[in-house]
C-alpha positions as CSV (number, residue, x, y, z in Angstrom):
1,X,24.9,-14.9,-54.5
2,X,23.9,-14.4,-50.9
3,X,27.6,-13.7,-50.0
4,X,27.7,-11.2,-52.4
5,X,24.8,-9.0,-51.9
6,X,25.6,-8.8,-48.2
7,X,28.7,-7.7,-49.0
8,X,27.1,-5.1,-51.5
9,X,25.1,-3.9,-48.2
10,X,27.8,-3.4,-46.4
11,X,29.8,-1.3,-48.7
12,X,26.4,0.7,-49.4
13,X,25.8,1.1,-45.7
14,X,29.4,2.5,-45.1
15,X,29.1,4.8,-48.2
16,X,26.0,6.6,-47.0
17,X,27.4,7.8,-43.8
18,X,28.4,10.9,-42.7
19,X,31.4,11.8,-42.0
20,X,33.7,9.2,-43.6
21,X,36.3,8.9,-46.7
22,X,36.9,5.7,-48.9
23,X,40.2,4.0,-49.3
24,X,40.9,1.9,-52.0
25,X,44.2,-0.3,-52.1
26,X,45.6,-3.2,-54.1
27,X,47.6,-6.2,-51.7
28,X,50.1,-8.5,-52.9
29,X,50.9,-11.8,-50.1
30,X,53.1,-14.4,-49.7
31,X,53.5,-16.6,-46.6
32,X,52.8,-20.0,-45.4
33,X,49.9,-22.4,-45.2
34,X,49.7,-25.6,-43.1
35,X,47.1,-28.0,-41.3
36,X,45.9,-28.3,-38.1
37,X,43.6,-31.1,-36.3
38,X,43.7,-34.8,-34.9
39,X,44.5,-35.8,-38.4
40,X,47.0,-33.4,-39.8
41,X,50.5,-35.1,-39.8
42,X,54.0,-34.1,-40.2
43,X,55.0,-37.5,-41.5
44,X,52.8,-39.6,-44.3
45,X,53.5,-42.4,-47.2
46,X,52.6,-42.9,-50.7
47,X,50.5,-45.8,-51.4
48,X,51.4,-47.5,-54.9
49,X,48.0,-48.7,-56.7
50,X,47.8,-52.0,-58.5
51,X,44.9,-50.7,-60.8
52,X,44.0,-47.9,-63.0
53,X,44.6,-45.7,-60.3
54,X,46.8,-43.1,-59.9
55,X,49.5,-43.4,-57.0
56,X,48.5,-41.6,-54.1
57,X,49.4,-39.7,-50.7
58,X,47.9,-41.4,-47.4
59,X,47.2,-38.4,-46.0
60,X,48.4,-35.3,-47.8
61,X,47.1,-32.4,-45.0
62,X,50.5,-31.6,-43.7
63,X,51.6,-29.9,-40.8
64,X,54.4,-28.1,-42.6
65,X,54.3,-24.6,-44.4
66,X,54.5,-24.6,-47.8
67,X,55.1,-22.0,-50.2
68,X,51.8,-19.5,-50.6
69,X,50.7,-16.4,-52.5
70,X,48.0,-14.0,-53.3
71,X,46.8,-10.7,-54.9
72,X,43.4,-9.4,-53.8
73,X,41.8,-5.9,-53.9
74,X,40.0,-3.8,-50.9
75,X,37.9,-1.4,-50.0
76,X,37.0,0.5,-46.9
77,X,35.9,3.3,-45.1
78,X,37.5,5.1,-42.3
79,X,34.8,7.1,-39.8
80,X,35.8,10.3,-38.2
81,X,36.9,8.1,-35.0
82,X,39.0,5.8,-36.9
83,X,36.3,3.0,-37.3
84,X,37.0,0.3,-40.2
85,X,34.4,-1.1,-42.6
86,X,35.4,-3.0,-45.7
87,X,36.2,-6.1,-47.9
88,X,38.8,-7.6,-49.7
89,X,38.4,-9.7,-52.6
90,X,41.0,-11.8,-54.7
91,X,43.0,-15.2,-55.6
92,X,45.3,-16.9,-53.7
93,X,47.4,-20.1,-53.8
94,X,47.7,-21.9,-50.3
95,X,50.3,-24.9,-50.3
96,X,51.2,-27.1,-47.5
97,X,54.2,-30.1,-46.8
98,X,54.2,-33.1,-45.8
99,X,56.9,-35.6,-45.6
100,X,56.9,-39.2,-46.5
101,X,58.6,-41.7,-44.8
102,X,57.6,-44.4,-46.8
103,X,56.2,-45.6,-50.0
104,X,53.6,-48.8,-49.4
105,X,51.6,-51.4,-51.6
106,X,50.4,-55.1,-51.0
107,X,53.2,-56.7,-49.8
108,X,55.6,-54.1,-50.1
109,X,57.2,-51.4,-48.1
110,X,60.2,-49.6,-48.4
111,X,61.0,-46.0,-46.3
112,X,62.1,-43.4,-48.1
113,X,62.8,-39.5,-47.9
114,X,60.9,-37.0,-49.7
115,X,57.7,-35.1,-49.5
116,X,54.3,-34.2,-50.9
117,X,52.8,-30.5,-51.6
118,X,49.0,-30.0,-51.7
119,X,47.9,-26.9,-53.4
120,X,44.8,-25.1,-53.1
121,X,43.6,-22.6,-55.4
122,X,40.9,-20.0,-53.5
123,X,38.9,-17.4,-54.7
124,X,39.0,-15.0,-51.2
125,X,36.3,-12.8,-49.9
126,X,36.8,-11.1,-46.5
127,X,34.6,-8.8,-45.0
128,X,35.9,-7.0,-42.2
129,X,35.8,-4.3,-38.9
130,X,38.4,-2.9,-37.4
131,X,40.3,0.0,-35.7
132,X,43.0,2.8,-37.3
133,X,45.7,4.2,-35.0
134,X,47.0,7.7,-36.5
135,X,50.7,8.3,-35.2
136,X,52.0,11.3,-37.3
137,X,53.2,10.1,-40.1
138,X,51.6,6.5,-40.4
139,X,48.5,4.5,-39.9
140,X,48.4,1.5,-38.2
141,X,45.0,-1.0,-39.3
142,X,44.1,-4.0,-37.0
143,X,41.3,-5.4,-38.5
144,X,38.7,-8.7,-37.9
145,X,36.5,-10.7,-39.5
146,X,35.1,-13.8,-41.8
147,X,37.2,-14.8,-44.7
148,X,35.4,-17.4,-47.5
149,X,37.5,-19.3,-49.3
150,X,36.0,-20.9,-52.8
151,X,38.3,-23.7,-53.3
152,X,38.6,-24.3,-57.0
153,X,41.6,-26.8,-57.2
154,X,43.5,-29.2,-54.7
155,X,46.0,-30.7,-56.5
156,X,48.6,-33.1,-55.1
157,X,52.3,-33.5,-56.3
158,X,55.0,-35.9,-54.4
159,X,58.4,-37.4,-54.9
160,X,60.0,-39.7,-52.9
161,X,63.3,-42.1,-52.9
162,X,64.7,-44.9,-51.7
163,X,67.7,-46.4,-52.8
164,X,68.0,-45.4,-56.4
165,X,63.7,-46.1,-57.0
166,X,62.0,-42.6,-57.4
167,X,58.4,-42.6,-56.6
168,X,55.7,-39.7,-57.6
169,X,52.7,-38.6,-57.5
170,X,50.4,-36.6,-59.4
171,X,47.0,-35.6,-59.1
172,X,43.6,-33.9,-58.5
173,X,41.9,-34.4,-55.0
174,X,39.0,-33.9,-53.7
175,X,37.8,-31.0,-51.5
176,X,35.0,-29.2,-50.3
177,X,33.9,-26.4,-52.1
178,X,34.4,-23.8,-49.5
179,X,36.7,-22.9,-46.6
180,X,35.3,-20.7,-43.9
181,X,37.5,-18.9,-41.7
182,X,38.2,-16.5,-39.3
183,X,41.2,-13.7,-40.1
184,X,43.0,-11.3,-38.2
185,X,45.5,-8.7,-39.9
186,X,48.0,-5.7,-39.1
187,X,48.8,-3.3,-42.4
188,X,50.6,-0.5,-41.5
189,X,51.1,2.4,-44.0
190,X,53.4,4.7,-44.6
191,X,51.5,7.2,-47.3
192,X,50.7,5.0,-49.8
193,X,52.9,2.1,-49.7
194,X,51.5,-0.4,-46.4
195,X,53.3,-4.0,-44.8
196,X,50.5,-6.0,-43.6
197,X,50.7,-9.3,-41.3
198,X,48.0,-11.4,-41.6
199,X,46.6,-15.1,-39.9
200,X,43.8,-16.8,-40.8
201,X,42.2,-20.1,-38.7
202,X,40.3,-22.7,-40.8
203,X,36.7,-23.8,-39.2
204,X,35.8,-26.2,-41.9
205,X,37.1,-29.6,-41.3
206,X,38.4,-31.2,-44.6
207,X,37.9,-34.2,-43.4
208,X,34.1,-34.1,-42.5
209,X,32.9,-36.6,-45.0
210,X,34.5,-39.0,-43.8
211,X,32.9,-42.3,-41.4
212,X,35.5,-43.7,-38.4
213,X,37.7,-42.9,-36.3
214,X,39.0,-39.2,-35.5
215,X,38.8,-37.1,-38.6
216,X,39.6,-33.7,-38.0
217,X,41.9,-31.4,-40.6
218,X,41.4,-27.4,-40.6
219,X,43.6,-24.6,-42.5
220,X,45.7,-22.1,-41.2
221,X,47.6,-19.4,-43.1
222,X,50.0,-17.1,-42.5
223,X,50.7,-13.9,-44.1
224,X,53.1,-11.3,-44.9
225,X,52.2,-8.8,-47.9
226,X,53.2,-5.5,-49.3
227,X,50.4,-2.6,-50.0
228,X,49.4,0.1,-52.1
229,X,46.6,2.7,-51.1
230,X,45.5,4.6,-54.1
């Protein structure tokens, strides 16, 4: 709730000020999300359970990009020197890779090729500041700021071989409730169509519940999206 009245002050703030017009736009993304930290990995293995339990990835906070997308909504105002106040709001779907090289239980190991995807579903709400740069015919935002991330869903899903044997995996894990981050972006627009690049770095660790040893994993995603300003 806190979140969103200080957005709601923002917007009101840029709305009573002189001088200024309001842009509305709607963003659709795709791109690339991966893990970063002492304990991200590019390589991990599947551990086979001998109980009730599901089969599971080691460590499923991959280094590798995986497949992501987006839609969100935004709105900002533009002073009379090109200053930027706004905030976007929508739902994304961050996935990242990692590749197992072997598939383990008690007293068993076999290596295999394959890999695991770990998929987060976020609820995004970024605030930001920034700068326009009129040329003539286009306008060029580089904007800053805090993005919050209200993870709703990390789910898991591997496959692996290893000499005819497939092994899978398929299931829920857990998270923490929110990602902070910081994000920069470039959206460039042409009338009312815009290209935007976008990065964000992670600055929650994933990994922070956890007792022994070095246990750091943070998010980072990548961006490249197609706008429309009303």
């Amino acid at each position: 709730m806190k979140y969103a009245t200080l957005i709601a002050f923002s917007i009101l703030v840029a709305h009573t000020s002189y001088g200024q017009k309001t842009e509305y736009s709607a963003h659709l993304s795709s791109g690339g999300a991966a893990y970063r930290g002492a304990s991200a990995k590019s390589t991990s293995s599947i551990n086979l359970s001998d109980t009730n339990i599901a089969d599971y990835t080691n460590n499923p906070y991959g280094k590798r990009l995986g497949f992501s997308y987006g839609v969100a909504g935004q709105v900002q105002r533009v002073t009379r020197k090109n200053s930027l106040l706004g905030v976007q709001a929508g739902y994304e779907v961050l996935r990242s890779r990692v590749s197992i090289a072997s598939v383990s239980a008690r007293g068993f190991n076999v290596q295999t090729t394959g890999h695991t995807s770990l998929t987060n579903q976020f609820i995004n709400i970024h605030p930001f500041f920034g700068h326009r740069f009129a040329l003539a015919t286009v306008d060029i935002d580089l904007t800053a700021g805090p993005e919050l991330g209200l993870l709703r869903r990390s789910h898991e899903e591997g496959k692996a071989t290893a000499q005819g044997q497939t092994y899978i995996t398929d299931l829920d894990r857990s998270h923490p409730d929110t990602d902070v981050r910081v994000r920069l972006n470039l959206t460039t627009y042409y009338k009312h169509i815009g290209l935007s690049l976008g990065y964000s770095r992670g600055l929650t660790d994933y990994y922070g519940g956890y007792v022994g040893g070095t246990n750091e994993v943070y998010s980072q995603v990548f961006r490249l999206g197609l706008a429309y300003r009303i």
